[in-house]
C-alpha positions as CSV (number, residue, x, y, z in Angstrom):
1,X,-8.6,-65.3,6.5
2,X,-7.7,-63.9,10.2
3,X,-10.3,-61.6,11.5
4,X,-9.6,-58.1,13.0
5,X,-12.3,-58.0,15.2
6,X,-12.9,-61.4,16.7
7,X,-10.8,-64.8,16.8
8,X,-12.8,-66.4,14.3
9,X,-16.0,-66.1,12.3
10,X,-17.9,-67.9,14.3
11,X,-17.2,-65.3,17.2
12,X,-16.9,-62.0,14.5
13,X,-20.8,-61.2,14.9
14,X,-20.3,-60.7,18.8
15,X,-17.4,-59.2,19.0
16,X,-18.9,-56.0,16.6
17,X,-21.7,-56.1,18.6
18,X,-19.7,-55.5,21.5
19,X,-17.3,-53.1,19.7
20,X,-20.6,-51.4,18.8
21,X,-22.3,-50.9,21.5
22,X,-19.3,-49.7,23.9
23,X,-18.8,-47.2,21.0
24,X,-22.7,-46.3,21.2
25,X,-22.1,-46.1,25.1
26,X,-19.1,-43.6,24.9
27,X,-20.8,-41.5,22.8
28,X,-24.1,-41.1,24.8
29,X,-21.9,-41.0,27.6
30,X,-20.1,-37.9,26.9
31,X,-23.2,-35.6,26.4
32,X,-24.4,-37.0,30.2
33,X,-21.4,-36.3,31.8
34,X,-21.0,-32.6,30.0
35,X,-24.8,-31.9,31.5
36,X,-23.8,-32.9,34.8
37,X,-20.6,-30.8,35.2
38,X,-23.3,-27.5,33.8
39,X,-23.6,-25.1,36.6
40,X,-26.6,-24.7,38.4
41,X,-28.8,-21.6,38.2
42,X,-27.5,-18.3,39.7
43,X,-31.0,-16.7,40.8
44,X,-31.8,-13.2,40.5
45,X,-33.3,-11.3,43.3
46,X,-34.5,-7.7,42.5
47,X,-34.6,-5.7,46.1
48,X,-36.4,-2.3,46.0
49,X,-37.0,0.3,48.9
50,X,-37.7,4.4,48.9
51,X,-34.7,4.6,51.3
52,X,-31.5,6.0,50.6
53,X,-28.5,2.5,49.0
54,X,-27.8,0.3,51.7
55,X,-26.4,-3.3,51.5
56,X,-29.2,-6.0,52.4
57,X,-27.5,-6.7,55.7
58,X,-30.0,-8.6,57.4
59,X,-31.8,-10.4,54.5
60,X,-28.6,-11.7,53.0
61,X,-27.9,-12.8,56.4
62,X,-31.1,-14.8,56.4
63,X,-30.1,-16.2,52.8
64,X,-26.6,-17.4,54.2
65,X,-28.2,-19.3,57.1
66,X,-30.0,-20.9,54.5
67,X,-27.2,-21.8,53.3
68,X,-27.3,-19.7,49.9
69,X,-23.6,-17.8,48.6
70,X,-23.8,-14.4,46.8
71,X,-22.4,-14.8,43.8
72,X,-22.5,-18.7,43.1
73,X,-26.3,-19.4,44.4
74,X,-27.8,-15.5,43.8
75,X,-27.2,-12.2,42.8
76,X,-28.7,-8.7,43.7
77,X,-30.4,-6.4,41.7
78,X,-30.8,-3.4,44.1
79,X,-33.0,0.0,43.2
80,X,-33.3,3.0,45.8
81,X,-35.9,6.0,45.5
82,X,-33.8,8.0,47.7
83,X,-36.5,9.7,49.5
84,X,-38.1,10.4,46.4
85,X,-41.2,8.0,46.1
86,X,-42.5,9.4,42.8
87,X,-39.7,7.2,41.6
88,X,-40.6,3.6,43.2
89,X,-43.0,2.6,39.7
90,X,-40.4,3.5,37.3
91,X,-37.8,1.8,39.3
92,X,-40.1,-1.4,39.8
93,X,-40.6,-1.6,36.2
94,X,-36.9,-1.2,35.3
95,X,-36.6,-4.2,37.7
96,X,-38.9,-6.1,35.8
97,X,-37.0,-5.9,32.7
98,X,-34.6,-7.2,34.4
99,X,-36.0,-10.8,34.5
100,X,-35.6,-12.0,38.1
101,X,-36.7,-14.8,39.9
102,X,-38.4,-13.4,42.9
103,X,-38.5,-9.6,44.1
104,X,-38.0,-8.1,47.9
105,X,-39.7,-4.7,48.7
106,X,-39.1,-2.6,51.8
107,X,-41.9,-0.8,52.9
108,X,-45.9,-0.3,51.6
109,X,-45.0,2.1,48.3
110,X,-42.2,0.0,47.1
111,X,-44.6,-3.2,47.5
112,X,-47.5,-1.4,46.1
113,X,-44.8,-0.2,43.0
114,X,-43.6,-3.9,42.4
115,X,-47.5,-5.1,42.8
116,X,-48.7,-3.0,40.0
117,X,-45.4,-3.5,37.5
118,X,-45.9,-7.0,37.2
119,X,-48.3,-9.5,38.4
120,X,-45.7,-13.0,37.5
121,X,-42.5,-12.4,39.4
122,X,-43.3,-13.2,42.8
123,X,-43.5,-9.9,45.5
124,X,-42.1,-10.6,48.6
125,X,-42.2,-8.0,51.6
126,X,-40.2,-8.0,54.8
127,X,-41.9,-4.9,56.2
128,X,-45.2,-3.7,54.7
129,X,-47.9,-2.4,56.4
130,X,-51.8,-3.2,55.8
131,X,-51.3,-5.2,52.9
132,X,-55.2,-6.0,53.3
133,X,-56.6,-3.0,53.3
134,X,-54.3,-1.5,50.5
135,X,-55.3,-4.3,48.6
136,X,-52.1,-5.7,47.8
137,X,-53.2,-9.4,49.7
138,X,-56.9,-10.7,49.9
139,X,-56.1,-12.0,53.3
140,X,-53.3,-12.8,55.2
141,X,-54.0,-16.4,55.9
142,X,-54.3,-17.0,51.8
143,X,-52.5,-13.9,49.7
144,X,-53.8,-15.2,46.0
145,X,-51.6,-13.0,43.7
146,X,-47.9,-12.6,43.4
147,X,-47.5,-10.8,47.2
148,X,-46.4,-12.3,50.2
149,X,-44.0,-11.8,53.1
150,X,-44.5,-10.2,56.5
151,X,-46.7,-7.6,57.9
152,X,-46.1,-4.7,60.4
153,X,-49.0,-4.2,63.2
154,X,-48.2,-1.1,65.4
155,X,-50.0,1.8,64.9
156,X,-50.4,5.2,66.4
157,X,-53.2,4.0,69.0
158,X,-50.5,1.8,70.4
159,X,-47.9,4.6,70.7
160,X,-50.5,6.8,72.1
161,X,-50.9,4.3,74.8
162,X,-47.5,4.0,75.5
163,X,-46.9,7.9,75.8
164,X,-49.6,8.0,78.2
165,X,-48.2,5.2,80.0
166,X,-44.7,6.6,80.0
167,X,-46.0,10.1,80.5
168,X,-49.4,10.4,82.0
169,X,-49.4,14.4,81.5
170,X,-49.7,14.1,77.7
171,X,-53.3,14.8,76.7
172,X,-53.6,16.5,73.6
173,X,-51.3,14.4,70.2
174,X,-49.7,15.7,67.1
175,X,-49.1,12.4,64.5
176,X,-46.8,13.4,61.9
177,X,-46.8,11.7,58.8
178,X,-46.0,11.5,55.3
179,X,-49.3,11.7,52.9
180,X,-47.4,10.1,50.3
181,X,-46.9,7.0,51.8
182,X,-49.4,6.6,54.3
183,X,-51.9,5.0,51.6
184,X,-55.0,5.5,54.0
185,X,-53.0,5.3,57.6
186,X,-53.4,8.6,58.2
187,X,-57.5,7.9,58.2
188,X,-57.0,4.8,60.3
189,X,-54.8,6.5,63.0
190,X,-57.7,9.3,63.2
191,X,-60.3,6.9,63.1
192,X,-59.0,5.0,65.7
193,X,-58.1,7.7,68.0
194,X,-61.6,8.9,67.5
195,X,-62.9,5.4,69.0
196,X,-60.6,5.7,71.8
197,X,-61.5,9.3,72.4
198,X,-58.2,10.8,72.0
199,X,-57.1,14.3,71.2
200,X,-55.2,13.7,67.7
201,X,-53.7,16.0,65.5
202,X,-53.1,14.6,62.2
203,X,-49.5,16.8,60.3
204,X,-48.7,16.2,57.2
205,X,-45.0,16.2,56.5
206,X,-45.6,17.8,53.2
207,X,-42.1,19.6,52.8
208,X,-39.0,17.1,53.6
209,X,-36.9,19.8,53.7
210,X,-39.1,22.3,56.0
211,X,-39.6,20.5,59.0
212,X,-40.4,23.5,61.0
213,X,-42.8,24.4,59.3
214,X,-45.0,20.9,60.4
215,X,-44.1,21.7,64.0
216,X,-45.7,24.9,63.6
217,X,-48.7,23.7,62.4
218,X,-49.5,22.0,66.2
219,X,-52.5,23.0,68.1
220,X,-51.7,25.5,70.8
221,X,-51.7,23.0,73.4
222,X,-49.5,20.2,72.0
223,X,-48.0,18.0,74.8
224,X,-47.3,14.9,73.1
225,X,-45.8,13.5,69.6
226,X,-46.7,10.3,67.8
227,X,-44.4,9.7,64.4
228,X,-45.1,7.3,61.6
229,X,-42.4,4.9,60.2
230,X,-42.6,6.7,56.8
231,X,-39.4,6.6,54.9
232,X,-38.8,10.0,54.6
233,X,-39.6,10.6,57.8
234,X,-36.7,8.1,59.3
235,X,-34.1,10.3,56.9
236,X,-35.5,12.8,58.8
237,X,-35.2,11.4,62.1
238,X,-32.6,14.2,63.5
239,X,-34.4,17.3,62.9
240,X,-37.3,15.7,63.7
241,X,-36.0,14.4,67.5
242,X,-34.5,17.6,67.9
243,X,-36.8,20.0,67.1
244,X,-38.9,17.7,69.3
245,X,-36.7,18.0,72.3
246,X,-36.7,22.0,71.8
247,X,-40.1,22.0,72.0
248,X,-40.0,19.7,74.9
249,X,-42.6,17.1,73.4
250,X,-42.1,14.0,74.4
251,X,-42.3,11.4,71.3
252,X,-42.9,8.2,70.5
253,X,-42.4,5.9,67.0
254,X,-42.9,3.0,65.4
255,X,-38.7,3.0,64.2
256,X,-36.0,2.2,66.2
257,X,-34.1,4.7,64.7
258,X,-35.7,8.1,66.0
259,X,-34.7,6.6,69.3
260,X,-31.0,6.9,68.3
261,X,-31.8,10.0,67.1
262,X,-32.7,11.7,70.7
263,X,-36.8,10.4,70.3
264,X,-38.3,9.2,73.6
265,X,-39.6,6.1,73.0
266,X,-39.7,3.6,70.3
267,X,-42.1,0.4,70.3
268,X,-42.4,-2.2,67.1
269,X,-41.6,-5.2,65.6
270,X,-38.4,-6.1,65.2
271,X,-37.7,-5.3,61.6
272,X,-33.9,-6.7,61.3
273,X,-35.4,-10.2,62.5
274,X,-38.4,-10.1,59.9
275,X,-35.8,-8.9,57.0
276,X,-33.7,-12.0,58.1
277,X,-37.2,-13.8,57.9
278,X,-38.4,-13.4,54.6
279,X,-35.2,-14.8,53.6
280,X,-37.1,-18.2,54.5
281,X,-40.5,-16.9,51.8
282,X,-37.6,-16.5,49.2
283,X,-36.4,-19.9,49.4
284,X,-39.4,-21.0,49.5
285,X,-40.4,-19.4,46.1
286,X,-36.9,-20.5,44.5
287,X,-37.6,-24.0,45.4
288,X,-41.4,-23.7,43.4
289,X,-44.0,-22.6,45.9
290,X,-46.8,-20.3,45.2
291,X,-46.4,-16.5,46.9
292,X,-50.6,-16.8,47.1
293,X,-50.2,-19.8,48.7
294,X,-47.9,-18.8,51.6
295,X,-49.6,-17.0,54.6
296,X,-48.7,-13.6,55.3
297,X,-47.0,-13.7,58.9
298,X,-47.4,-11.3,61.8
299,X,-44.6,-11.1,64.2
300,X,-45.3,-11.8,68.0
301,X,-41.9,-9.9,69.1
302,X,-42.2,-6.5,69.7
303,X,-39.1,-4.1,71.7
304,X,-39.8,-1.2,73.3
305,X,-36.8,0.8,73.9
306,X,-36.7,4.0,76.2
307,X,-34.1,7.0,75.5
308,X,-33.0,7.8,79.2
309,X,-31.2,10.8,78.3
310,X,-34.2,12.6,76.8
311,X,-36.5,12.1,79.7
312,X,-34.2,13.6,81.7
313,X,-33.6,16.0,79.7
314,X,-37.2,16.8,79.6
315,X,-37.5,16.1,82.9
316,X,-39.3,12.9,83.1
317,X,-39.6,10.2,86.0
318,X,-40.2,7.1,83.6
319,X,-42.5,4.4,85.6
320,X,-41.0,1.4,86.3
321,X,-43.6,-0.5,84.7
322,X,-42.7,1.2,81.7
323,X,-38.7,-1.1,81.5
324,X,-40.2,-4.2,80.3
325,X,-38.3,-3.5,77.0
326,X,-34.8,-1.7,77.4
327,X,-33.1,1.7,77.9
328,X,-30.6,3.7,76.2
């Protein structure tokens, strides 16, 4: 009888194996291949600040040099308080539900929000300051917890300094700030002008929408102006600079921004690079590491900037010494 399979029964055991196990073969085969044409994961990144919406400019930059593309590697969850930092916790815990890989927060509140919604999804911070003290780190060299990230450094001693450098006259210092996110700064900055036995005022910036009504709370006296980086302070930034210039105070702060807006003198960190920076912690996390495990970096780049129109305007001679950063 003719075999189907093989040319002859001595050969028609072999040739089913053979049959068989190509058969076996195709059919594991196809599941493989299916696995390895499944896309990979699209991460979630939750991004939360008390500012008012603004695109991630400088921290999707940092992803993209890492080679990551929006919308095929990641995609963005972003929450804004608007000013309104009562919001931050219900707006970190609404990012929480939202199961993410890894979340970014701008500022102190917003870290110290995402901190106490969750203590799984990793915390990382481009910009947050005294993340010991607030307890949000146990140190900077070894976090523990879900927090990492960045850390900002100046403080109102330093701009003190740098008034009186720019502007030896000034003598007697109001520091504006906002009580609501200072979480303790406010004691520092006293604390340490106390140390360095200078005359400063500490305002609270109570009413956003009444800044008049802080100015007017200076000592009779007032020569000089320190501001906090606050966030409702910098969406404040016009009035503020203004009425500062009417009151010819000379002012300096921690935010690049009240420059721009007609301050004196701004001194810190460079915030855009650190943003771009903790793209790199991200990564990091995405790829398995530990956000307690990763040390907290300080930057060692710092810009002083000098708003040339309002000294004059003031009529101020700025010391030479005083243009190692740069002018506007």
């Amino acid at each position: 009888m003719t075999d189907p399979i093989g040319t002859g029964s001595r050969r028609h055991p072999l040739g089913r194996r053979r049959f068989m196990t190509a058969l076996a073969g195709g059919l594991l085969a196809a599941p493989l291949a299916a696995e390895g044409q499944q896309a990979k994961k699209v991460y979630r990144i939750g991004y939360l600040s008390a500012g008012l919406p603004a695109p991630a400019t400088n921290f999707l930059q940092g992803l993209r040099d890492l080679g990551y593309v929006e919308g095929r590697d990641f995609v963005m969850e972003y929450r804004f308080a608007e000013g309104h930092q009562d919001r931050l916790p219900e707006l970190a815990a609404d990012l929480v539900r939202a199961h993410l890989d890894v979340i970014v927060t701008i500022g102190t509140p917003a870290t110290l929000a995402a901190k106490q919604a969750t203590a799984t999804i990793p915390i990382v911070s481009p910009v947050a300051g005294y993340l010991v003290e607030n307890g949000i780190v146990k140190t900077l060299a070894r976090p523990g917890g879900n927090v990492t990230g960045l850390t900002t450094q100046v403080g109102g001693l330093k701009l003190y300094q740098l008034l009186n450098e720019a502007v030896p006259k000034v003598s007697r210092v109001a520091y504006l700030y906002d009580p609501a996110s200072s979480v303790g700064g406010a004691e520092r900055a006293l604390a340490q002008a106390q140390a360095a036995n200078v005359d400063l005022q500490m305002v609270a910036l109570r009413d956003p929408n009444d800044i008049a009504q802080s100015f007017a709370e200076f000592r009779r006296g007032t020569n000089g102006l320190l501001l906090d980086r606050a966030t409702i302070l910098l969406l404040k930034r016009d009035q503020i600079c203004k009425l500062a210039l009417q009151h010819r105070l000379p002012t300096a702060a921690a935010g690049r921004s009240f420059v721009e807006a007609g301050c004196l003198i701004y001194y810190g960190e460079n915030l855009a690079a650190m943003q771009r920076r903790a793209a790199v912690y991200v990564d990091k996390i995405l790829k398995g590491a530990k956000p307690g495990d990763l040390p907290v970096e300080q930057p060692t780049k710092f810009e002083l900037v000098i708003n040339l129109k309002t000294a004059k305007a003031l009529g101020l001679a700025i010391p030479r010494r005083c243009w190692h950063g740069r002018t506007r």
